[in-house]
N, C-alpha and C positions, 0 to 999 in steps of 0.2 A: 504494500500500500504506500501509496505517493505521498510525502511529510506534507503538511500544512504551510504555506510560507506566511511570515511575517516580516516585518521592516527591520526589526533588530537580526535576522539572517543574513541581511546588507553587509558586504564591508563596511565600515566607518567613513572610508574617504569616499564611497557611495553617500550615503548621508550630506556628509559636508557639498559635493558637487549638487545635489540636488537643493540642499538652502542656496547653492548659489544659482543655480540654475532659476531658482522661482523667484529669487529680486528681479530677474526678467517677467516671469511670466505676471509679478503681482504689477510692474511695470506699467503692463497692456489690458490689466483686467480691475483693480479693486482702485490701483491707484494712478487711472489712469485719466490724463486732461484732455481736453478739445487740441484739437490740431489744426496748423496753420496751412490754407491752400494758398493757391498762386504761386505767389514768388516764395517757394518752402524755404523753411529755414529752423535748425533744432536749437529751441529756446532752451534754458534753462530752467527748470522748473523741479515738483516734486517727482516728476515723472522721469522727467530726463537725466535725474540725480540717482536715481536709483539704479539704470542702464548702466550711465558711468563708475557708479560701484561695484555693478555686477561685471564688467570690463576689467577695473582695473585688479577685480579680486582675481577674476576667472585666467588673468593673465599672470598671475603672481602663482597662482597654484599649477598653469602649464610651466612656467618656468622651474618649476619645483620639483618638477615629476616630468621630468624629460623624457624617461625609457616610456611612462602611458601616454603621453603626448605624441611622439611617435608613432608607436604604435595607431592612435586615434587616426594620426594624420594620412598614415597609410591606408587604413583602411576604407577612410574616409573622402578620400582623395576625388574621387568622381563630384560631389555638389559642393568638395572648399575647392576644386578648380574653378568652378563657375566664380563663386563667393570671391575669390582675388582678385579675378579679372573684372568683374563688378568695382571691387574696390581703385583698381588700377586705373579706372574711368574717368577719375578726377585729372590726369593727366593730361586729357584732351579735352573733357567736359569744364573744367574750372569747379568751383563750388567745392574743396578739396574738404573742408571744415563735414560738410553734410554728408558728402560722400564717405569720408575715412569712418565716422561715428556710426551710420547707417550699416555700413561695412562690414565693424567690427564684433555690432551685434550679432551677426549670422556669423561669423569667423569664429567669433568665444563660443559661441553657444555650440556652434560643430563640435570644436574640439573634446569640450565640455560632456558632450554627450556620448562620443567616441569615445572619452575616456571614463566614464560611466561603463559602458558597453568590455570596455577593458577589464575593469574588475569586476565586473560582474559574471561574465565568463558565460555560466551556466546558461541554457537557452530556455531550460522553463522557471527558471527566473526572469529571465528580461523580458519573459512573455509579459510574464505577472506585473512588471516593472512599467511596461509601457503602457498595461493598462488602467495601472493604478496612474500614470502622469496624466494620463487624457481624459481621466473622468476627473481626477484634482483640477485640471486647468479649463476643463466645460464648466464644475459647479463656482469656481473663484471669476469667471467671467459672468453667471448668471446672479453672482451674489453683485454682482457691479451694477449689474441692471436692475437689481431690486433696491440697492443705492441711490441710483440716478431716476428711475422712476416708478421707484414704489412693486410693492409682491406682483406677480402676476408673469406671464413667459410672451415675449415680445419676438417679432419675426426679424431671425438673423441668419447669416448663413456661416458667421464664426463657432459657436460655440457647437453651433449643429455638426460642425467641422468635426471639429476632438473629440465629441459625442457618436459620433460614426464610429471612425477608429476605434475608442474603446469596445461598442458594442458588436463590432465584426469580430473582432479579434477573442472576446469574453463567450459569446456564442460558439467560434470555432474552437475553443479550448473545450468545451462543454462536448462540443460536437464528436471530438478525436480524444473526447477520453481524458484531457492533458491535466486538466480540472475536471471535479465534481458542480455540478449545478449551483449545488449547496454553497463551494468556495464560489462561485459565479454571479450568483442570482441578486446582490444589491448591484455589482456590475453592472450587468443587464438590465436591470430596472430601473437605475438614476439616468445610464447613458440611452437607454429608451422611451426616456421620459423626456430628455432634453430635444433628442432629434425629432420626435416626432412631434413638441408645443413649440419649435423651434420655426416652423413652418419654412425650413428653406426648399423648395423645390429642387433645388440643385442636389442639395444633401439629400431627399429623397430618391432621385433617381441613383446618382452613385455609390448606395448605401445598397439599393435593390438588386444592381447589378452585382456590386460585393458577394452579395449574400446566393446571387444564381451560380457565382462562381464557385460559392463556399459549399453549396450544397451539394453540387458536379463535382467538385474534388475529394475523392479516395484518402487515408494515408500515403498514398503514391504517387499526388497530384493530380492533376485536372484529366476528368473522364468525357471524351466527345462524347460519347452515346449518351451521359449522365445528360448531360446540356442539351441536348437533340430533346431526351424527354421530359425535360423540367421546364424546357422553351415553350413546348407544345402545350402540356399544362397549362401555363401561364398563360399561352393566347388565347387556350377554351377560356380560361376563368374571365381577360380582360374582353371576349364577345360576348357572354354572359352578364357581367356587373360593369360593362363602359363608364354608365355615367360615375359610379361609385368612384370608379378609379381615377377616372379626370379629374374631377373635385377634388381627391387627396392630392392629387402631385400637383395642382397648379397651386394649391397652398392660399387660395382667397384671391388671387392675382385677379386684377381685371385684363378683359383683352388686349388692350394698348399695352401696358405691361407686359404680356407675352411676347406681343408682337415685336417688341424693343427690349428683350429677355431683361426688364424692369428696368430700361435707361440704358444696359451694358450697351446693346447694340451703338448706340449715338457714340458711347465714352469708345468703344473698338474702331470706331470711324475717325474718331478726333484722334486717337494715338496713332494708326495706320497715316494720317496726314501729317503728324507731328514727326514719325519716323523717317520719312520721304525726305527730307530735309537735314538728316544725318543717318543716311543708311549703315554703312559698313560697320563706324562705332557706337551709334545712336548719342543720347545728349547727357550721357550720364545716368550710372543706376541712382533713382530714386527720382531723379530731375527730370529724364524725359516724362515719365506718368504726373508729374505731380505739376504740369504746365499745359495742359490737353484745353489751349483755345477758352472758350469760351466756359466752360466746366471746371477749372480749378482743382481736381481729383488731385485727392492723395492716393489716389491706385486706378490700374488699369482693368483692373479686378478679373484677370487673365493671367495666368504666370506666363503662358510665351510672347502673350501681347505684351508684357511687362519687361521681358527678357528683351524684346525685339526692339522696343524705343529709347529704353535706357542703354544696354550694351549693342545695338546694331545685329548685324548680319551674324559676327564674328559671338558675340555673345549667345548669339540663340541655339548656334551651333554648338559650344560649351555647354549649355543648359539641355539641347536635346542630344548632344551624346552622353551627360549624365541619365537620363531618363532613360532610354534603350538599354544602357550599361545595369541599370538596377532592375528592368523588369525581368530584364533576359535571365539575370543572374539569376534574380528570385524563382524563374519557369523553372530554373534547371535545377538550385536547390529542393524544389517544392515536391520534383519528383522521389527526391532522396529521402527528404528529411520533413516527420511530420509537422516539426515548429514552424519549418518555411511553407508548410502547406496552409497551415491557417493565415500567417501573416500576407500570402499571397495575392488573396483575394482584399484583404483590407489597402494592400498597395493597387490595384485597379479600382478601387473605389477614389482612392486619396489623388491617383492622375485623372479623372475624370471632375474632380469636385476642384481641381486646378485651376478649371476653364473659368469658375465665377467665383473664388476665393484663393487667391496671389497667397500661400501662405509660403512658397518659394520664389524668388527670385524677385522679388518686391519687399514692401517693408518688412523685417524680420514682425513675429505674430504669436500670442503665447501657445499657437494653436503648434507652430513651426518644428519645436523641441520634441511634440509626439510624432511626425513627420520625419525627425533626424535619427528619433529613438528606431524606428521602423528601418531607416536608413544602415543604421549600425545593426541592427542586428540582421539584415539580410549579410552585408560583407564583412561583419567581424565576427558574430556569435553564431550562427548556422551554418558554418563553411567547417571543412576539414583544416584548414590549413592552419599552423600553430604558429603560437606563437614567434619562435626563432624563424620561422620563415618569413612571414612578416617583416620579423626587424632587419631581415638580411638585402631586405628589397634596397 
């Protein structure tokens, strides 16, 4: 029988990475201010003080722990290539102040979590570990919004974000045995509690797809016939109950709404015109989305529309040969190994909910760190390869 895990089974220096990890995430959720559109610029504030301390600490403990740093960096190396050259933008973009800060939130936090993933080693641990970050960082952003406006669940597509993740992942543990329901069931319950009063339609659909995926995959990875017959199902059920099912996923939306996937379409038109105008490098991460004409956007709210205006041509490519590089991996673990089978489908949910919540390649997001946790453990804790091979790269 499989132990029970608790938080004091953590390393220590687990512990300590995670209080630092969550002066980011309290950052973007409990303690977080209005932000400046137009001509961006990062104020100083309570918000931005906390960033800077979580930077300067998160830097001082890589500098500390060189051989887990390392190691993080290696393993991690496909989304902190992107994240450099993001940061390297200031060289042709100007704005060097917004850019290096913007920058070095996603650079610490990588590492940060790489080297989480380091000591943590074990895979049904860091199962446990990501799904315990993603339901912590859905309910400290819903406690924000019961801050700012009072009890009640308000339509987002952040917190429905991390609220996915947790609940793919909490289910397929359930699913494959890895956990009992029993260790599962507040999981599943808070994180399906958030995603579905969350009303994001986006998080809806790439939540459903997650779950066709998760249902079609064996301990041995994804089954065609599974999918063939769970597809089939699903289209008798949606000619049977249509209207039921249009109403849940459009989420209250009015038609106009749809029709302008609720504004994004206009904001994807003003950055595709903003891009044209610095194709190759684009105009800087964070700068090109955050100057979109007449809109003022602090996001593109598209991670490759965001990739594409801020870092150019050259950037999207960085950005989508990390994407390819992490799903391929994770197809090929998934067949091997049951941790990578569950985590699999919660990765096809998290690139599809990409499309209308930037929580890559755009402003770093407390959503970002479940994203990186996922990230690490498909190429550092669900792989064969050991440690000394790693550090010999």
């Amino acid at each position: 029988m499989k132990k029970r895990i608790s938080i004091f089974q953590y390393p220590r220096k687990v512990r300590v990475l995670t209080c630092i990890i969550l002066l980011f995430i309290c950052r973007k959720t409990i303690f977080d201010v209005s932000k400046e559109v137009g001509e961006y610029a990062a104020s100083l504030d309570s918000s931005t003080t906390l960033a800077l301390a979580g930077i300067v600490i998160g830097f001082l403990f890589i500098f500390t722990h060189l051989k887990a740093a390392k190691v993080a960096r290696i393993g991690m190396w496909p989304i902190l290539a992107y994240s450099l050259f993001a940061w390297a933008s200031f060289m042709w973009a100007g704005n060097g102040t917004t850019i290096t800060f913007k920058s070095l939130e996603h650079i610490v936090n990588i590492y940060l979590v790489g080297m989480i993933a380091y000591y943590i080693k074990d895979s049904r641990k860091m199962l446990y570990y990501i799904i315990v970050l993603a339901t912590l960082s859905t309910y400290l952003c819903v406690f924000d919004f019961w801050m700012d406006r009072g009890l009640g669940w308000y339509h987002t597509n952040s917190y429905t974000f991390s609220s996915m993740i947790g609940l793919i992942l909490a289910v397929g543990c359930v699913k494959n045995e890895i956990f009992t329901f029993r260790e599962m069931r507040w999981f599943i319950f808070l994180d399906f509690i958030a995603w579905l009063l969350g009303t994001s339609s986006a998080s809806y659909i790439a939540a459903l797809i997650g779950f066709l995926v998760l249902f079609a995959s064996g301990r041995k990875g994804l089954s065609v016939i599974r999918i063939l017959l769970i597809s089939i199902g699903l289209y008798l059920l949606f000619l049977t109950e249509e209207d039921a099912i249009y109403k849940f996923l459009i989420a209250g939306h009015t038609q106009g709404e749809l029709e302008t996937g609720t504004g994004r379409m206009l904001l994807w038109e003003a950055a595709f015109e903003r891009w044209k105008t610095a194709p190759l490098l684009g105009h800087g991460f964070i700068i090109g989305e955050t100057t979109l004409g007449d809109y003022g956007q602090i996001s593109a709210h598209n991670s490759w529309i965001s990739a594409l205006v801020n870092t150019g041509v050259v950037g999207l490519f960085f950005f989508t040969w990390f994407v390819l590089k992490w799903i391929l991996k994770a197809f090929k673990e998934s067949k091997m190994n049951v941790y990578a089978s569950v985590t699999f489908p919660a990765i096809i949910a998290i690139l599809l909910n990409l499309s209308s919540c930037p929580v890559l390649a755009s402003h770093w997001s407390y959503v970002s760190d479940s994203v990186y946790a996922v990230i690490a453990a498909t190429f550092m804790v669900f792989v064969k390869k050991t440690e000394s091979q790693l550090l010999s790269k």
